[in-house]
C-alpha atoms as one frame of an Amber mdcrd trajectory, in Angstrom:
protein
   0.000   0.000   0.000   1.428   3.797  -0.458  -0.010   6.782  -0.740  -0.080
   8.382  -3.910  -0.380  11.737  -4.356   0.026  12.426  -8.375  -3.638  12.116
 -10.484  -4.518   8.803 -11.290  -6.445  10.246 -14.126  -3.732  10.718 -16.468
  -4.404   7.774 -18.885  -2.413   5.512 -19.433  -1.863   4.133 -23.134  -0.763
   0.615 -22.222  -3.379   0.197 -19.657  -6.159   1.362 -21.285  -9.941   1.368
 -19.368 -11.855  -1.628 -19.801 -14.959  -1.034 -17.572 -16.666   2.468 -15.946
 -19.548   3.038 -13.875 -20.511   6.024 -12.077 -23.059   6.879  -9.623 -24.486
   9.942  -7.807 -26.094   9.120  -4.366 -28.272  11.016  -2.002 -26.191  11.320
   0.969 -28.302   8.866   3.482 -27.704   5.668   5.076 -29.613   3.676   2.497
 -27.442   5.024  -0.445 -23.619   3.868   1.348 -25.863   0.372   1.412 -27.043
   0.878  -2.421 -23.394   2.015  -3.494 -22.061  -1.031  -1.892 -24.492  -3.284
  -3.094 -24.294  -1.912  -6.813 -20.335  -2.005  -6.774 -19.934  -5.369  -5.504
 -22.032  -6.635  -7.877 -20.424  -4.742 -11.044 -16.934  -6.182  -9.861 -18.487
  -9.847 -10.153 -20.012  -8.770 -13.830 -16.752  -7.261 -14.805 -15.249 -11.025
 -14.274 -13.415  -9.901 -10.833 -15.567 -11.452  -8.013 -12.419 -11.886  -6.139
 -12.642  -8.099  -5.187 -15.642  -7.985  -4.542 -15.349  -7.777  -0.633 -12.702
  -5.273  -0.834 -14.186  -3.272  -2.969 -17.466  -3.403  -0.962 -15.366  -2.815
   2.226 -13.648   0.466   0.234 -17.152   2.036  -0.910 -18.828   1.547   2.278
 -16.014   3.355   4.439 -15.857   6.071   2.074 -19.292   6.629   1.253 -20.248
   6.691   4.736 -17.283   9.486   5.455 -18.751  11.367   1.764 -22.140  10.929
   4.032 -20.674  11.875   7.407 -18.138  14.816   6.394 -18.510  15.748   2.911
 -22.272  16.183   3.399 -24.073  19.626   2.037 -27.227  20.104   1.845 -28.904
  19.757  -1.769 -25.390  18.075  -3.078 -25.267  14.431  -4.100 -21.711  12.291
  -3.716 -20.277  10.052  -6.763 -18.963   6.405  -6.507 -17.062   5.258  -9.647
 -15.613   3.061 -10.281 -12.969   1.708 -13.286 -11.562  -1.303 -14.522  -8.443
  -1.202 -16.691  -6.437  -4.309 -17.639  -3.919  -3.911 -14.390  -6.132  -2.375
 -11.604  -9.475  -1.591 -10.290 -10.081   2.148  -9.452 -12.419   3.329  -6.587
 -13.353   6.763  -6.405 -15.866   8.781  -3.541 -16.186  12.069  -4.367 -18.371
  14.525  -2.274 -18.835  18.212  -2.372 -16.554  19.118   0.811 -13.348  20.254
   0.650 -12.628  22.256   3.362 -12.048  19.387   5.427  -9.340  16.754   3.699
  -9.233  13.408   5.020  -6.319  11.757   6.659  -6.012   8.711   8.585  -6.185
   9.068  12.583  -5.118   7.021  15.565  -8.533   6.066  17.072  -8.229   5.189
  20.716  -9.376   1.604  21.384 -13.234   3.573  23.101 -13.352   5.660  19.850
 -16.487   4.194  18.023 -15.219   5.898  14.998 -12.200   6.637  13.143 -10.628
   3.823  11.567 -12.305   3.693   8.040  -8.852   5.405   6.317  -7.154   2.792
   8.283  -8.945   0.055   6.786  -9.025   2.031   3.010  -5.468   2.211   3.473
  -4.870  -1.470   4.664  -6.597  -2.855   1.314  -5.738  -0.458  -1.282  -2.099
  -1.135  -3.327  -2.715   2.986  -3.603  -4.534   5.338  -2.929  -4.589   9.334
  -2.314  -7.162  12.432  -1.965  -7.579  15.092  -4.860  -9.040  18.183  -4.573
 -11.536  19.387  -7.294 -13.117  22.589  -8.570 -16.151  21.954  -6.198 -15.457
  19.676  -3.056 -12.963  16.485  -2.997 -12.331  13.007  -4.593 -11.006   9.896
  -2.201  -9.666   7.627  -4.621  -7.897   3.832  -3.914  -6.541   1.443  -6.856
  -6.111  -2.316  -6.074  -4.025  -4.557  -8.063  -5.911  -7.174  -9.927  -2.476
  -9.199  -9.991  -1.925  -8.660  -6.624  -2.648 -11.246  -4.588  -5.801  -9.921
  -1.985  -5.491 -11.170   1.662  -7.918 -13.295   2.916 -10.722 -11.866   4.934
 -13.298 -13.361   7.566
Protein backbone atom coordinates (compact mmCIF):
# COMPACT_ATOMS: atom_id res chain seq x y z
CA UNK A 1 0.00 0.00 0.00
CA UNK A 2 1.43 3.80 -0.46
CA UNK A 3 -0.01 6.78 -0.74
CA UNK A 4 -0.08 8.38 -3.91
CA UNK A 5 -0.38 11.74 -4.36
CA UNK A 6 0.03 12.43 -8.37
CA UNK A 7 -3.64 12.12 -10.48
CA UNK A 8 -4.52 8.80 -11.29
CA UNK A 9 -6.45 10.25 -14.13
CA UNK A 10 -3.73 10.72 -16.47
CA UNK A 11 -4.40 7.77 -18.88
CA UNK A 12 -2.41 5.51 -19.43
CA UNK A 13 -1.86 4.13 -23.13
CA UNK A 14 -0.76 0.61 -22.22
CA UNK A 15 -3.38 0.20 -19.66
CA UNK A 16 -6.16 1.36 -21.29
CA UNK A 17 -9.94 1.37 -19.37
CA UNK A 18 -11.85 -1.63 -19.80
CA UNK A 19 -14.96 -1.03 -17.57
CA UNK A 20 -16.67 2.47 -15.95
CA UNK A 21 -19.55 3.04 -13.88
CA UNK A 22 -20.51 6.02 -12.08
CA UNK A 23 -23.06 6.88 -9.62
CA UNK A 24 -24.49 9.94 -7.81
CA UNK A 25 -26.09 9.12 -4.37
CA UNK A 26 -28.27 11.02 -2.00
CA UNK A 27 -26.19 11.32 0.97
CA UNK A 28 -28.30 8.87 3.48
CA UNK A 29 -27.70 5.67 5.08
CA UNK A 30 -29.61 3.68 2.50
CA UNK A 31 -27.44 5.02 -0.45
CA UNK A 32 -23.62 3.87 1.35
CA UNK A 33 -25.86 0.37 1.41
CA UNK A 34 -27.04 0.88 -2.42
CA UNK A 35 -23.39 2.02 -3.49
CA UNK A 36 -22.06 -1.03 -1.89
CA UNK A 37 -24.49 -3.28 -3.09
CA UNK A 38 -24.29 -1.91 -6.81
CA UNK A 39 -20.34 -2.00 -6.77
CA UNK A 40 -19.93 -5.37 -5.50
CA UNK A 41 -22.03 -6.64 -7.88
CA UNK A 42 -20.42 -4.74 -11.04
CA UNK A 43 -16.93 -6.18 -9.86
CA UNK A 44 -18.49 -9.85 -10.15
CA UNK A 45 -20.01 -8.77 -13.83
CA UNK A 46 -16.75 -7.26 -14.81
CA UNK A 47 -15.25 -11.02 -14.27
CA UNK A 48 -13.42 -9.90 -10.83
CA UNK A 49 -15.57 -11.45 -8.01
CA UNK A 50 -12.42 -11.89 -6.14
CA UNK A 51 -12.64 -8.10 -5.19
CA UNK A 52 -15.64 -7.98 -4.54
CA UNK A 53 -15.35 -7.78 -0.63
CA UNK A 54 -12.70 -5.27 -0.83
CA UNK A 55 -14.19 -3.27 -2.97
CA UNK A 56 -17.47 -3.40 -0.96
CA UNK A 57 -15.37 -2.81 2.23
CA UNK A 58 -13.65 0.47 0.23
CA UNK A 59 -17.15 2.04 -0.91
CA UNK A 60 -18.83 1.55 2.28
CA UNK A 61 -16.01 3.35 4.44
CA UNK A 62 -15.86 6.07 2.07
CA UNK A 63 -19.29 6.63 1.25
CA UNK A 64 -20.25 6.69 4.74
CA UNK A 65 -17.28 9.49 5.46
CA UNK A 66 -18.75 11.37 1.76
CA UNK A 67 -22.14 10.93 4.03
CA UNK A 68 -20.67 11.87 7.41
CA UNK A 69 -18.14 14.82 6.39
CA UNK A 70 -18.51 15.75 2.91
CA UNK A 71 -22.27 16.18 3.40
CA UNK A 72 -24.07 19.63 2.04
CA UNK A 73 -27.23 20.10 1.85
CA UNK A 74 -28.90 19.76 -1.77
CA UNK A 75 -25.39 18.07 -3.08
CA UNK A 76 -25.27 14.43 -4.10
CA UNK A 77 -21.71 12.29 -3.72
CA UNK A 78 -20.28 10.05 -6.76
CA UNK A 79 -18.96 6.40 -6.51
CA UNK A 80 -17.06 5.26 -9.65
CA UNK A 81 -15.61 3.06 -10.28
CA UNK A 82 -12.97 1.71 -13.29
CA UNK A 83 -11.56 -1.30 -14.52
CA UNK A 84 -8.44 -1.20 -16.69
CA UNK A 85 -6.44 -4.31 -17.64
CA UNK A 86 -3.92 -3.91 -14.39
CA UNK A 87 -6.13 -2.38 -11.60
CA UNK A 88 -9.48 -1.59 -10.29
CA UNK A 89 -10.08 2.15 -9.45
CA UNK A 90 -12.42 3.33 -6.59
CA UNK A 91 -13.35 6.76 -6.40
CA UNK A 92 -15.87 8.78 -3.54
CA UNK A 93 -16.19 12.07 -4.37
CA UNK A 94 -18.37 14.53 -2.27
CA UNK A 95 -18.83 18.21 -2.37
CA UNK A 96 -16.55 19.12 0.81
CA UNK A 97 -13.35 20.25 0.65
CA UNK A 98 -12.63 22.26 3.36
CA UNK A 99 -12.05 19.39 5.43
CA UNK A 100 -9.34 16.75 3.70
CA UNK A 101 -9.23 13.41 5.02
CA UNK A 102 -6.32 11.76 6.66
CA UNK A 103 -6.01 8.71 8.58
CA UNK A 104 -6.19 9.07 12.58
CA UNK A 105 -5.12 7.02 15.56
CA UNK A 106 -8.53 6.07 17.07
CA UNK A 107 -8.23 5.19 20.72
CA UNK A 108 -9.38 1.60 21.38
CA UNK A 109 -13.23 3.57 23.10
CA UNK A 110 -13.35 5.66 19.85
CA UNK A 111 -16.49 4.19 18.02
CA UNK A 112 -15.22 5.90 15.00
CA UNK A 113 -12.20 6.64 13.14
CA UNK A 114 -10.63 3.82 11.57
CA UNK A 115 -12.31 3.69 8.04
CA UNK A 116 -8.85 5.40 6.32
CA UNK A 117 -7.15 2.79 8.28
CA UNK A 118 -8.95 0.06 6.79
CA UNK A 119 -9.02 2.03 3.01
CA UNK A 120 -5.47 2.21 3.47
CA UNK A 121 -4.87 -1.47 4.66
CA UNK A 122 -6.60 -2.85 1.31
CA UNK A 123 -5.74 -0.46 -1.28
CA UNK A 124 -2.10 -1.14 -3.33
CA UNK A 125 -2.72 2.99 -3.60
CA UNK A 126 -4.53 5.34 -2.93
CA UNK A 127 -4.59 9.33 -2.31
CA UNK A 128 -7.16 12.43 -1.97
CA UNK A 129 -7.58 15.09 -4.86
CA UNK A 130 -9.04 18.18 -4.57
CA UNK A 131 -11.54 19.39 -7.29
CA UNK A 132 -13.12 22.59 -8.57
CA UNK A 133 -16.15 21.95 -6.20
CA UNK A 134 -15.46 19.68 -3.06
CA UNK A 135 -12.96 16.48 -3.00
CA UNK A 136 -12.33 13.01 -4.59
CA UNK A 137 -11.01 9.90 -2.20
CA UNK A 138 -9.67 7.63 -4.62
CA UNK A 139 -7.90 3.83 -3.91
CA UNK A 140 -6.54 1.44 -6.86
CA UNK A 141 -6.11 -2.32 -6.07
CA UNK A 142 -4.03 -4.56 -8.06
CA UNK A 143 -5.91 -7.17 -9.93
CA UNK A 144 -2.48 -9.20 -9.99
CA UNK A 145 -1.93 -8.66 -6.62
CA UNK A 146 -2.65 -11.25 -4.59
CA UNK A 147 -5.80 -9.92 -1.98
CA UNK A 148 -5.49 -11.17 1.66
CA UNK A 149 -7.92 -13.29 2.92
CA UNK A 150 -10.72 -11.87 4.93
CA UNK A 151 -13.30 -13.36 7.57
Amino acid sequence: MAFAPQDPRIPDPSDPVVQEARVDYVPTPISVTRARQHATRLIADWGHPALADDTALIVSELATNAMRHGHVPGRLFRVQLTLTKTRLRIAVSDPRSERLPRPRRPSPRDAHGRGLLIVRALADRWGVRERTVGKEIWVELDLTAPRPKTC
